[in-house]
C-alpha positions in Angstrom: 0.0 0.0 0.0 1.6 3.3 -1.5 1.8 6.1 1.5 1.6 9.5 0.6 3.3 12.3 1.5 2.7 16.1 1.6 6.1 17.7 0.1 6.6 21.7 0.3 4.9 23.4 -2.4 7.4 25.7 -3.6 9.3 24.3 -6.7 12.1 26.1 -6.1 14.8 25.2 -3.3 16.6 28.2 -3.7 13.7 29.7 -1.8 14.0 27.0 0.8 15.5 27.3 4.4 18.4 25.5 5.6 15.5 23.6 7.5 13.1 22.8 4.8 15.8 21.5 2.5 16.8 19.4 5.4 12.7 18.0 6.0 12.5 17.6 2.8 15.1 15.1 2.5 14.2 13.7 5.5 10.8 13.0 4.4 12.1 11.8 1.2 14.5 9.6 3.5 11.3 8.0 5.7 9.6 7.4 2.2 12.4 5.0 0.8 11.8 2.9 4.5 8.4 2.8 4.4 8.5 1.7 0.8 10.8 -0.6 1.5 8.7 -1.6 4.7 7.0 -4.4 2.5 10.2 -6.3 1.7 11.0 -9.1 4.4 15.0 -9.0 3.9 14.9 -5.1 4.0 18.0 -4.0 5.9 15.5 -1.2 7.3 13.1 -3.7 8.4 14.5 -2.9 12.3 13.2 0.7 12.0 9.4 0.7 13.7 6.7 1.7 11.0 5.2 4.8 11.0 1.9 4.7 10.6 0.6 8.2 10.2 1.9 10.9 9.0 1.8 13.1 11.8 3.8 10.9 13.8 5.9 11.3 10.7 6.6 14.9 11.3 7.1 14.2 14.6 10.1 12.6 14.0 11.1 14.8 11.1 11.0 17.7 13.7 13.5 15.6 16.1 15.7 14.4 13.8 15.8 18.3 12.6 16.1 19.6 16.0 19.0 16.9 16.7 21.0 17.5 13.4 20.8 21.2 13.7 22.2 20.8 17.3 25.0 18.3 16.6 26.3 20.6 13.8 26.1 23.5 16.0 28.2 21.6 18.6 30.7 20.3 16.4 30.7 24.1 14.8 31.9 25.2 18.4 33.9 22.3 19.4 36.0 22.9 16.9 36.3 26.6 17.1 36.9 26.3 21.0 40.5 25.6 22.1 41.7 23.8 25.0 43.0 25.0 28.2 45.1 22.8 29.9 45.8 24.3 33.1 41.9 24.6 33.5 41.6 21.1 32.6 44.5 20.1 35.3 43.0 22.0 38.1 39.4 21.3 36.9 40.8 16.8 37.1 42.2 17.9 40.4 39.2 19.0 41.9 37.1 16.1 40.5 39.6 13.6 41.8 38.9 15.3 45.6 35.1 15.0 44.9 35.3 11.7 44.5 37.6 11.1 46.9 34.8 12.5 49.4 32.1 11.0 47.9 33.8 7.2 48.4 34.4 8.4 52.5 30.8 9.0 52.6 29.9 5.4 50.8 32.7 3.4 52.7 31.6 4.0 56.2 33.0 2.2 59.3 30.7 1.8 62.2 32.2 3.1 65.0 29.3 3.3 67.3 30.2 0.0 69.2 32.9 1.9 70.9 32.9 2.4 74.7 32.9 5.0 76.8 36.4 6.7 76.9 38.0 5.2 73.6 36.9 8.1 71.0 39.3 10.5 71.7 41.3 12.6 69.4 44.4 11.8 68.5 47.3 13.7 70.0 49.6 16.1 68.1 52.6 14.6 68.4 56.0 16.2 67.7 57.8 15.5 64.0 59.2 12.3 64.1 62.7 11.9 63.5 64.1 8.5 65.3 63.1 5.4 64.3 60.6 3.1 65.9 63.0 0.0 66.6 65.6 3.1 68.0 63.0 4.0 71.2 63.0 3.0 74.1 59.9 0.7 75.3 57.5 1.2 78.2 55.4 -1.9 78.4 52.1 -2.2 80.3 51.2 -5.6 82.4 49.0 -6.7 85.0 46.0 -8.9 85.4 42.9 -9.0 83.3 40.5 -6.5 83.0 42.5 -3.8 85.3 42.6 -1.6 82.2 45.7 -1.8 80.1 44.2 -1.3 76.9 41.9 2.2 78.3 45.6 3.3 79.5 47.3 2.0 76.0 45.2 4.4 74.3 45.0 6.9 76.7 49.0 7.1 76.3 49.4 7.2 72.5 46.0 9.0 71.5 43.2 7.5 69.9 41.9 4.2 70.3 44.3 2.1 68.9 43.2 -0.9 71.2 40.0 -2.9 71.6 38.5 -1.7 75.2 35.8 -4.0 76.6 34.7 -4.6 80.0 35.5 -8.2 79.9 38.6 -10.2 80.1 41.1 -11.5 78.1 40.4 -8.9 75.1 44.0 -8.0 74.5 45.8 -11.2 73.4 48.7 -10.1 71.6 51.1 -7.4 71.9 50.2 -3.9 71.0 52.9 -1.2 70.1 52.2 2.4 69.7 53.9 5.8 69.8 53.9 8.2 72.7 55.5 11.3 74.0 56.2 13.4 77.4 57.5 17.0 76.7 60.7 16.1 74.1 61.0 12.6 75.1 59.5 10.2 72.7 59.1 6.1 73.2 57.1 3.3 72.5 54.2 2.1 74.3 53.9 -1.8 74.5 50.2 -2.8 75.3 49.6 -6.7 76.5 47.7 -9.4 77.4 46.0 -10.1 81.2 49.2 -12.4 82.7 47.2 -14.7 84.8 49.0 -17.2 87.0 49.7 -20.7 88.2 47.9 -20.8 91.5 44.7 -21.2 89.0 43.0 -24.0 87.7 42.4 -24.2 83.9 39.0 -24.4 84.2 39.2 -21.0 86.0 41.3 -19.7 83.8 39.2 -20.7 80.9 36.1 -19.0 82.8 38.1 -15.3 83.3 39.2 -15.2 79.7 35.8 -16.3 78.3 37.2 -18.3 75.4 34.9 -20.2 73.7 34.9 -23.8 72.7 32.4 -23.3 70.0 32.2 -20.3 67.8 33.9 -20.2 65.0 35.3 -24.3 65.4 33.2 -25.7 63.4 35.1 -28.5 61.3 38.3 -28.7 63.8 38.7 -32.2 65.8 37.5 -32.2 69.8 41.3 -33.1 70.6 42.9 -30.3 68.6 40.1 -27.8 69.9 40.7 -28.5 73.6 44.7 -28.8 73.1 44.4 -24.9 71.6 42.0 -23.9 74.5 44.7 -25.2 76.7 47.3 -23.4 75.3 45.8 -20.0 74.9 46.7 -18.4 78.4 50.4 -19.5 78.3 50.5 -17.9 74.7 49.4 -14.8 76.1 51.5 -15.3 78.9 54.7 -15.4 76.4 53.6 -12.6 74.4 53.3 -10.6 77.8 56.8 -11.6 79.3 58.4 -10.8 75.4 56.9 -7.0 76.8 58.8 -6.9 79.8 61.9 -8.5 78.6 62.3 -5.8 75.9 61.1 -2.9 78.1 63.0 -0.4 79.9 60.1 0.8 81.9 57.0 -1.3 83.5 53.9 -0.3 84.6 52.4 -2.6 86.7 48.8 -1.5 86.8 46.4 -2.6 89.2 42.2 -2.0 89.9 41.7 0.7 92.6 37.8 -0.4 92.9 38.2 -4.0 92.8 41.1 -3.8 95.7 44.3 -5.9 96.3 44.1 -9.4 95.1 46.0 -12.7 94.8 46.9 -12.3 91.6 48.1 -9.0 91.8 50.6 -10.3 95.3 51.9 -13.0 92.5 52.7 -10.7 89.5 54.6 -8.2 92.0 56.3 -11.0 93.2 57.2 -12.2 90.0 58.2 -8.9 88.9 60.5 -8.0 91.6 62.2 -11.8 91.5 63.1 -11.4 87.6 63.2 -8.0 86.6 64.2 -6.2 89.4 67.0 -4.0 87.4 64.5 -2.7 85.9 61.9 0.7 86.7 58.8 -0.4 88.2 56.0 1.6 88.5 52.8 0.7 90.7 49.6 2.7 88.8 46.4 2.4 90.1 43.6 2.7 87.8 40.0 3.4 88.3 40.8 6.2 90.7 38.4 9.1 89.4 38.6 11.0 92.2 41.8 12.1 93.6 40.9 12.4 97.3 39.2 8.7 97.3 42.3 7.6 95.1 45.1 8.0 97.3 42.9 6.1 100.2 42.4 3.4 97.7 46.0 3.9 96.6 47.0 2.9 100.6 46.6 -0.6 100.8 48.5 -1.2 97.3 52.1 -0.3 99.4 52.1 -3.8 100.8 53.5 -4.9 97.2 56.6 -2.9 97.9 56.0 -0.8 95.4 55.5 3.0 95.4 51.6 3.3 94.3 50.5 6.2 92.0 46.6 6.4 91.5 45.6 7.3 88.4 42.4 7.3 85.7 42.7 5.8 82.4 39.4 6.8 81.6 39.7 10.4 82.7 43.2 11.2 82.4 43.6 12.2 86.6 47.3 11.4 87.2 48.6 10.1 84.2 50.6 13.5 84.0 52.8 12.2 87.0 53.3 9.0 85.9 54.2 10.1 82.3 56.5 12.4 84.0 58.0 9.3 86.0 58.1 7.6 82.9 60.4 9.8 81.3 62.7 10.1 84.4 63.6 6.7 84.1 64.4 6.8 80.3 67.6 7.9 78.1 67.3 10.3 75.6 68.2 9.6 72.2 69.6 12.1 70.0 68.8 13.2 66.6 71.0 12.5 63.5 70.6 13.7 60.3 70.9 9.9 59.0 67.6 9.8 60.8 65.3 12.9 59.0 66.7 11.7 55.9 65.5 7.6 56.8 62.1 9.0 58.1 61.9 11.5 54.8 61.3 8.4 52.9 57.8 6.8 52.7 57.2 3.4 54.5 54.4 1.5 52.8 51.8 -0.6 54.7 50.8 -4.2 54.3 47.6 -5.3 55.7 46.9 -8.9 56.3 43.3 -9.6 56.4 41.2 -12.5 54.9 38.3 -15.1 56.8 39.3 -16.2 60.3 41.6 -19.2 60.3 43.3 -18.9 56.7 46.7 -18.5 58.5 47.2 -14.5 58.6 49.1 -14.2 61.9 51.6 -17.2 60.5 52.2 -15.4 57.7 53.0 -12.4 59.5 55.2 -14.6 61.9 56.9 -16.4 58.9 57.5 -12.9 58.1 59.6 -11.3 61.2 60.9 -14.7 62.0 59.1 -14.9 65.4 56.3 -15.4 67.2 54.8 -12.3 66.8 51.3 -12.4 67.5 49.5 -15.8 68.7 48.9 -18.8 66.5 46.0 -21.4 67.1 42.8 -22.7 65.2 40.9 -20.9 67.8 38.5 -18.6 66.1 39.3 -15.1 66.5 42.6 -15.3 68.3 43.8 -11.7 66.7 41.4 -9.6 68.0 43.6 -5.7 67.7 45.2 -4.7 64.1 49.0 -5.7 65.1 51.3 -3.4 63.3 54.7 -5.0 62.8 58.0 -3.2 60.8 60.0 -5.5 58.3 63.1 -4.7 56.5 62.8 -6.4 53.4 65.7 -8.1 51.1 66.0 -4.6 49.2 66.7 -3.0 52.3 63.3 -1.5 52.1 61.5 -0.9 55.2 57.4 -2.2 55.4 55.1 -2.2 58.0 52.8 -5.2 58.6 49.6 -4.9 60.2 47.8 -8.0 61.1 44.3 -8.1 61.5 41.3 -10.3 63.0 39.1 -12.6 60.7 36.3 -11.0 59.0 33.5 -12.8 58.9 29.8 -12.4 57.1 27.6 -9.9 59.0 25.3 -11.9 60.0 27.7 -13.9 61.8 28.6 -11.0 63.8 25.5 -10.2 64.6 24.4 -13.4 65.6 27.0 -14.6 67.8 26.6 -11.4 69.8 30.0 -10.1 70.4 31.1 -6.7 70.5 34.5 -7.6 70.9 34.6 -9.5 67.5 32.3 -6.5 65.8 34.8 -4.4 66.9 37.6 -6.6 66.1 36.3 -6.5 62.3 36.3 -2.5 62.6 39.9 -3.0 63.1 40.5 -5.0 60.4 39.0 -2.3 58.1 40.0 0.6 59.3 43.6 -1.4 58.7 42.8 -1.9 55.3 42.0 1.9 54.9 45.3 2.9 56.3 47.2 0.2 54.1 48.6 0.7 50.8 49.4 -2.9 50.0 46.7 -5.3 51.3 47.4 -9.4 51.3 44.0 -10.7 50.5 44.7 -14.3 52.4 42.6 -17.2 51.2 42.8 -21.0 52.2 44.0 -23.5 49.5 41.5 -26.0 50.0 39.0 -23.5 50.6 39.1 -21.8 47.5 37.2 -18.6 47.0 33.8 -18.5 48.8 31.1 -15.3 48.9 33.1 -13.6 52.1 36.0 -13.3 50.1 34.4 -12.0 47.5 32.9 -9.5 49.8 36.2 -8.6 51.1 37.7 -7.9 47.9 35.0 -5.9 46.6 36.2 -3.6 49.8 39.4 -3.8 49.0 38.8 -2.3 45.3 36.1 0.1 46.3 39.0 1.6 49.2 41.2 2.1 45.9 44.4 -0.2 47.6 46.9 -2.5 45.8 46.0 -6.4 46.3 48.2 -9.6 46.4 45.9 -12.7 46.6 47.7 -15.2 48.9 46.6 -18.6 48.6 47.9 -20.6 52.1 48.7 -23.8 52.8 49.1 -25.2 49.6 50.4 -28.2 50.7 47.1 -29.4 51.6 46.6 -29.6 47.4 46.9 -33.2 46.7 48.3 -34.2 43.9 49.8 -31.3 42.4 51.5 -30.9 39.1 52.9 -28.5 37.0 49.3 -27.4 35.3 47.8 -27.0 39.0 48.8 -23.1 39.4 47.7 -22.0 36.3 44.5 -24.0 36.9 44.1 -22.9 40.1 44.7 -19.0 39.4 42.0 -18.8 36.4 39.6 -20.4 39.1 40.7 -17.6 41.2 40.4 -15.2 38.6 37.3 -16.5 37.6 35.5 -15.9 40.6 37.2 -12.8 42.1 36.3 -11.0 39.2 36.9 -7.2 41.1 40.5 -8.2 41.9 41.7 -9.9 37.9 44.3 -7.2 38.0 45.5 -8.4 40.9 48.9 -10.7 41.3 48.7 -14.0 43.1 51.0 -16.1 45.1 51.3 -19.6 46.6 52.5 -20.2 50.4 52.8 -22.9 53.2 52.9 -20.0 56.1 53.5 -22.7 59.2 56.5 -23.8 57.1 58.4 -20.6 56.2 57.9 -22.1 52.4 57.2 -18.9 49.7 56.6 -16.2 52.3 59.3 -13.8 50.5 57.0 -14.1 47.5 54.3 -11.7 49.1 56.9 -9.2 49.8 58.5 -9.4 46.4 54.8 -9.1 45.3 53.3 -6.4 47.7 56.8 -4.0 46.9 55.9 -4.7 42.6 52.1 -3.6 43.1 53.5 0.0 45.4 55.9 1.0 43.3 52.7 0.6 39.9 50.4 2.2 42.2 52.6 4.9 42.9 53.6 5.1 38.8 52.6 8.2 37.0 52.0 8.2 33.6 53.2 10.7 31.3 50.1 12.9 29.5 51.4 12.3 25.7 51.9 8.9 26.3 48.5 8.9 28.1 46.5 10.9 25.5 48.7 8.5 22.7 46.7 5.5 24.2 43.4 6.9 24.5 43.2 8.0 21.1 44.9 4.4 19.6 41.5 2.6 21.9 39.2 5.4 20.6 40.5 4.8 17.0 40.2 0.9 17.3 36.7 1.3 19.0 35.5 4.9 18.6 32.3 5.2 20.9 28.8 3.8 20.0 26.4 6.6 18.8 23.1 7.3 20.1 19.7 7.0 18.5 20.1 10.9 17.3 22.8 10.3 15.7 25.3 11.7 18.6 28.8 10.2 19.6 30.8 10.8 22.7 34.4 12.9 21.4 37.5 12.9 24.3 38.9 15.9 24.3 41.7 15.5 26.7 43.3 13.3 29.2 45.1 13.2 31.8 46.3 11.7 35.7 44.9 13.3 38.3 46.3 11.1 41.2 48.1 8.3 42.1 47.7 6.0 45.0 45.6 4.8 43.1 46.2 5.9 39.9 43.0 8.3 39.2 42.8 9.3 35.3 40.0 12.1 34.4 38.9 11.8 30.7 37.3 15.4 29.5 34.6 14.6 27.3 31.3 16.1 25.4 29.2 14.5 27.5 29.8 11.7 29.9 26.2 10.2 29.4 27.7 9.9 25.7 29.8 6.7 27.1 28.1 3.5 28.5 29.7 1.4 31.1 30.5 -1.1 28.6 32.5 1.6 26.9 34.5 2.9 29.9 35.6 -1.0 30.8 36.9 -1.2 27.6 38.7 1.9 27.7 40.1 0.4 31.1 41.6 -2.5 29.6 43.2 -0.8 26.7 44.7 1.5 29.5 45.7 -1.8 31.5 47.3 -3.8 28.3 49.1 -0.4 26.6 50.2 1.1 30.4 50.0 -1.4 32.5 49.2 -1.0 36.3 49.2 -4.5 37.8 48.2 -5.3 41.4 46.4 -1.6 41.5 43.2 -0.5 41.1 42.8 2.5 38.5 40.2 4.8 38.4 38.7 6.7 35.5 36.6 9.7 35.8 34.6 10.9 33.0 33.9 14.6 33.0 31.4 16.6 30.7 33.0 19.5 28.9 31.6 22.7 30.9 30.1 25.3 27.8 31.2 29.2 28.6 28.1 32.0 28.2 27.8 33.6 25.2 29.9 36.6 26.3 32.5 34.7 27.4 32.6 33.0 23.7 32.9 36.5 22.2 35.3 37.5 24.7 37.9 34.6 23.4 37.6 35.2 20.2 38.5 38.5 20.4 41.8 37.6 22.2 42.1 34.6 19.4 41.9 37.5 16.9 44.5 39.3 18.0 46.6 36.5 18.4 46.8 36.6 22.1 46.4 33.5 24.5 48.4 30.6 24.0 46.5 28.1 24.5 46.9 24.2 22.8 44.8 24.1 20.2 42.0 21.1 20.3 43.2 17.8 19.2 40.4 15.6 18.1 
């Protein structure tokens, strides 16, 4: 059936607008299709029929409207030039946006903290010595007198877990603090309990359970843990003292003068009697009712100095006693120019019992933080400094297992919620982190979880797979198997590098240095902006952008590297909404194949090219008229 169309009337197309010549040929355009409508192999059989001619001119007009406004923009994209130091500062500013938008998003719940852990942290003087170079002032005593309240009171902040319960501090907690121009290191530790106790007592006061989290693991090898837990903390509470130059032995003004407390003096004054002792007692709000508790602590031949953790009463004088006792160390120029240069951080963090803390021990060469199938053992973010076989210096944090959610929340403990806090806020101050995942195992959806963090925070990644001696039958094809199944299903982390280790054997550990120290140094790359723009417009020439329904494609303009750590690359475009997600991925991968970037995130933010008024579009042409301005003309 013929369709018949009304034409303009005047036979002369001299006498025709710009748009009437253009509906015309439009309408002479939409008669070929609908002519061609009745074919079945048409090639414009996917165009929908139009079945009156109103909607007819209805498109006419849109397509008119569209054309005329793409040839206006190209008119003035090509008569605009480019400014690049607008563009630089105009990436720069994008680059912070976004960096404040992902703070928003990333959130860490810090509500489950306790009354007097959210303090700010203390402005502490520049820091020119060295960690390992000061002197240690390590904090001991009996469960639940509160070590960890004075820990953090000492080096500002809220370094360590604080809970109204014992046996929350397992391993050893180190942390800078200063007194006038003295710096030194405080060591936080574990409750030392003692022999006169049976281990069903002890088992009671440190509330370790026998359940959560052991799921799989044998009766006998549960039990022979349990039993082992409160000498572990025991050793990683002497390693304290024996390293210390100052102790304080703190005690609980409220609860009174116990056993255990007679024991621990004793203990102190038969072993480490050449060294300062100093008897604080805590809980001691008030300072008239403190020195009467204070009075019955002098039967431990100590010197007794009451004191709040909480509040902060007294721990001026003992800070001030503290300092008496130590030497100070002066500073070298060897030292501003060791501090001047950047120290990066490795977090360990993956599911509970995937082997993190024997990594981390593997790692030093000693038993630095507890070991055992126990579920949730690490309960603080350990941070740890390594010297590694290039002479560069790391620092190690270990961090507790991270499990789903719901787990957390339906076990109950704020300790472990807490603990998992930890682990992220660790991840957020890493640059490196060692996503740890059990051989056997494989990847499963907490992982998955986890490393979708770990790419949203913008960090480095090395995927660890531990004990892979518990792969039977292994052969040469097994790795590469193995990694494309881990690539496979950690889809947010392909970029990422991964290595093989027995962590209780000291087998492979150097790898995840040698690793971690490749993935820094590409995450701290910048690239060059010719080299940059040279790849951008090779991918865009390979696979220029799809166009829209109008007819409309998106053009980059410019690009360039905002910011590194991770590297953050803003692309200056027409219009961003011009480039589908499909699109940006695979401008991502060219960048990854022509630049590379391994074991780093990158980040690519598209932004629309801003128009100036009409005045100022006068303005600069003007200026280009007289030939003043130089500005770099616009490449396309």
């Amino acid at each position: 059936m013929a369709t018949h169309l009304s034409l303009p009337t005047s036979t002369s197309t001299s006498k025709l607008s710009p748009t009437s010549l253009l509906s015309t040929s439009l309408l002479l355009r939409f008669s070929s299709i609908l002519h061609c409508k009745s074919t079945s192999h048409s090639t414009f059989s996917r165009i929908p029929y139009l079945k009156s001619t109103k909607a007819l001119r209805r498109e006419v007009e849109r397509f008119s409207d569209e054309s005329d406004y793409e040839e206006e923009e190209e008119e003035e994209e090509e008569e605009e030039e480019i400014d690049l130091e607008w563009m630089e500062k105009d990436a720069r500013d994008a680059v912070r946006e976004y960096t404040r938008f992902l703070s928003r998003e990333l959130t860490i719940d810090d509500n489950l903290d306790v009354k007097g852990s959210s303090r700010k942290q203390k402005t502490s003087p520049p820091k020119h010595i060295p960690d390992h170079l000061l002197p240690r002032v390590a904090i001991v005593g009996r469960p639940n007198v509160g070590k960890s309240a004075l820990f953090n009171r000492l080096v500002g902040g809220n370094r360590a877990i604080v809970m109204d319960e014992p046996g929350v501090t397992r391993d050893r907690l180190y942390g800078r603090s200063f007194w006038g121009d003295q710096e030194f290191m405080v060591i936080d530790t574990g409750g030392v309990m003692t022999l006169s106790k049976s281990q069903e007592d002890v088992m009671e006061e440190l509330a370790i359970s026998t359940t959560i989290g052991m799921d799989g693991i044998p009766l006998a090898t549960r039990e022979a843990a349990i039993a082992r837990m409160p000498s572990m903390i025991e050793r990683q509470a002497i390693s304290a003292v024996e390293e210390a130059a100052v102790i304080i032995f703190l005690v609980d003004g409220q609860a009174g003068l116990v056993a255990a407390d007679i024991e621990i003096a004793e203990w102190l004054r038969k072993r480490y009697s050449h060294k300062h002792i100093i008897l604080a007692v805590n809980k001691c709000e008030s300072p008239k009712r403190g020195l009467i508790q204070a009075t019955e602590f002098w039967s431990l031949g100590f010197s007794p100095l009451p004191i709040s953790a909480i509040s902060g009463s007294g721990t001026g004088e003992l800070l001030h006693e503290v300092c008496s006792e130590l030497k100070n160390i002066e500073v070298i120029g060897d030292f501003e120019e060791e501090e001047g240069s950047r120290v990066p951080s490795i977090a360990i963090v993956g599911r509970p019992n995937v082997g993190k803390s024997s990594i981390l021990n593997a790692l030093v060469g000693e038993d630095r933080t507890i070991v055992s199938p126990v579920s949730g053992t690490t309960r603080d973010a350990i941070d740890t400094e390594l010297i590694g076989p290039d002479g560069q210096k790391y620092k190690l944090i270990d961090t507790a297992g991270i499990r789903r959610r719901a787990a957390v929340a339906s076990a109950g403990s704020t300790t472990e919620a807490l603990s998992v806090n930890r682990a992220f806020r660790a991840i957020r101050r890493s640059d490196v982190v060692a996503l740890v995942i059990e051989a056997i195992a494989c990847i499963t959806e907490q992982d998955c979880k986890i490393a979708e963090r770990i790419e949203k925070e913008g960090k480095g990644c090395v995927i660890v797979v531990n004990k892979w001696d518990t792969i039977p039958n292994k052969n040469q094809q097994t790795t590469r198997y193995y990694e494309e199944d881990v690539r496979q299903k950690l889809r947010q982390l392909d970029w990422a590098p991964v290595v093989y280790s027995t962590a209780i054997r000291g087998q492979s550990v150097d790898t995840i240095i040698s690793a971690a120290s490749m993935v820094e140094k590409e995450r701290s790359r910048r690239l060059g902006t010719s080299i940059l723009n040279q790849v951008v417009q090779e991918a865009v020439a390979f696979k220029p952008p799809p166009r829209t329904r109008g007819g409309r494609r998106g053009r980059i303009f410019y690009t360039t590297q905002a910011a590194i750590r991770p590297p953050t690359f803003v692309f200056f475009v027409n219009d961003s909404k011009l480039f589908p997600e499909t699109y940006r991925r695979y401008m991502e991968k060219q960048l990854r194949a022509d630049a590379g970037f391994p074991g780093t995130p990158i980040r690519l933010l598209w932004r629309s090219r801003r128009r100036p008024d009409k005045q100022s579009k006068v303005l600069d042409r003007k200026t280009k008229s007289t030939g003043t301005g130089g500005k770099l003309a616009l490449a396309t």
